[in-house]
N, C-alpha and C positions, 0 to 999 in steps of 0.2 A: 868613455867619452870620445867625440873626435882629436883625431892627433891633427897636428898642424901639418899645413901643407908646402910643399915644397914651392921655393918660388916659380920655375918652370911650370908646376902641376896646376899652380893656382891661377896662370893667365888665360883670359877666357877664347885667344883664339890663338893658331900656331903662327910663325914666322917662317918666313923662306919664301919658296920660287911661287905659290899660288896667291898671297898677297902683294906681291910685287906683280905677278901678272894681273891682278886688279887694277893697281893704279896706273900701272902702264896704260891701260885700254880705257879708263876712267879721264886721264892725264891727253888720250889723243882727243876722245869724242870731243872734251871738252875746247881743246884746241879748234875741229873742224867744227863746231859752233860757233865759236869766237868768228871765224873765219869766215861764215856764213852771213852772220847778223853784219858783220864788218863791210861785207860784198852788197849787199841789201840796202848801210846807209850812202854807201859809195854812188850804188846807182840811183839814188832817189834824191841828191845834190847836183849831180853829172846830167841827170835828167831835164830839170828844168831850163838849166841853161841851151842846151842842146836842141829843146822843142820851142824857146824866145828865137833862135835863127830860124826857124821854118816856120814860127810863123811871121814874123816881120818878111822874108822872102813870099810867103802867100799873100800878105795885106800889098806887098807892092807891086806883083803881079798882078794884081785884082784890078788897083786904082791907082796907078801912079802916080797924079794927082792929090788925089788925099792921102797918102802913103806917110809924109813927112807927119801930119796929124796924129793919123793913126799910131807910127811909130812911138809919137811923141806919146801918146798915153799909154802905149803899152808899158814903153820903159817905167813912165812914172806908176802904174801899179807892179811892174818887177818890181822894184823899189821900196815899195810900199809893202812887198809880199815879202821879201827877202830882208824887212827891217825889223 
């Protein structure tokens, strides 16, 4: 019949420097994703506000006149976008 196996004999993968070279490489990717998705929500918050000055700068260029108006709705759909 079979004899028993030893317990080394019987684990189904080895330990040492090639599984740790795994997680190492497993442990970075995962980092530089993290850091990616991270970068992506950063600019898509940083974004909006940034394009509210240029365009309030181009509605007052336009019509300085209706500028205060204008401004006045845009804010209140940032607002409204942003709640």
């Amino acid at each position: 019949m079979n004899e028993p196996l030893e317990p080394v004999e019987a684990r189904q993968a080895r330990q040492g420097r090639p599984v740790l070279i795994i997680l190492a490489v497993s442990m970075v990717l995962a980092l530089i994703a993290a850091a990616v998705l991270w970068g992506a929500i950063a600019d898509e918050e940083t974004s909006a506000f940034t394009d509210t000055e240029a365009d309030v700068s181009a509605i007052q260029s336009i019509a300085p006149d209706q500028a205060s108006t204008s401004v006045a709705r845009l804010e209140a759909h940032i607002q409204d976008t942003l709640a």
